[in-house]
C-alpha positions, 0 to 999 in steps of 0.5 A: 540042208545042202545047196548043190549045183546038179549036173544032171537034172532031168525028169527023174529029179523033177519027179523026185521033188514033184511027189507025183504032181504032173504040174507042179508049176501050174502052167501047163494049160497055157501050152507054153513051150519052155526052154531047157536051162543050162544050169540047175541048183538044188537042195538036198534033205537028208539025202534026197533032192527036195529043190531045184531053181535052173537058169540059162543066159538070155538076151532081153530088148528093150525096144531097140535095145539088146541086153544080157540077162539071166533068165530063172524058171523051174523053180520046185519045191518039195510039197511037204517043205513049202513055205519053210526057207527051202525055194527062198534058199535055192533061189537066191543060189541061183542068184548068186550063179547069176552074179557070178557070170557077170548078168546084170539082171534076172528075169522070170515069169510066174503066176500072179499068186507068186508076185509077193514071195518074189517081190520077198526075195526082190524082184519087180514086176515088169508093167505092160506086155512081154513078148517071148517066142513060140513055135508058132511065131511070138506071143504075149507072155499070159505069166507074170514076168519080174525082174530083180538087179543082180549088180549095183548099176542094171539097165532098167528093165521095162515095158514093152519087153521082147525075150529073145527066144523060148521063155524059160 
């Protein structure tokens, strides 16, 4: 398996990993409007795309306090490779990416099932309400939101929680 950085990742690729699953994330009932991320990694099998993990820049306050971060979302994996390495893998690629562009600390939001396989790889949850912004105004964030270090000395991050801008 090859880890890749993809240039161009859109609906294509998603459907590609997807196999046909019109909500492989399971959130789309929520009605959540997302942020596009700036940076995608995948992971390639024998040719196709299998994973994808994306990530982007984000600004996190903590109360009156404003803080750089490193949002993940979009994290796919391949129905047929689940549970083998492959998300562990592209996730902690992007990982890396993070570090490497110098965020102290990464945040995402999942669904509560997911919890244990990032509490695996890391990450914490965050206790108590998470506000991100929609269309319509701001909104408590209904996903789990977690949070992982990604240098040795992070600001701690922690309820109450505003995103700044879309989730991601």
């Amino acid at each position: 398996m090859d880890v890749i950085d993809l240039a161009d990742y859109g609906p294509a690729l998603r459907a590609e990993i997807a196999d046909g699953d019109p909500d492989p994330a399971g959130v789309a009932h929520l009605g959540l409007v997302w942020r596009d991320k700036t940076g995608h990694v995948g992971v390639r099998h024998r040719g196709r795309l299998v994973a994808h993990a994306g990530w982007l820049p984000i600004h996190l306050r903590l109360g009156e306090r404003r803080v750089a971060a490193a949002g993940l979302g979009g994290v796919l994996v391949h129905p047929w490779l689940r549970g083998q390495g492959v998300g562990a893998l592209v996730v902690r690629a992007v990982m890396d990416r993070m570090r490497e562009a110098g965020l102290p600390v990464g945040v995402l939001f999942c669904r509560e099932q997911l919890v244990p396989y990032y509490a695996r790889l890391g990450w914490q949850c965050v206790d108590g309400e998470v506000v991100v912004d929609q269309p319509d105004g701001p909104v408590a964030m209904p996903l789990r939101t977690c949070w992982s270090a990604l240098h040795p000395h992070p600001p701690a991050v922690h309820a109450p929680l505003t995103v700044d801008g879309l989730p991601f």
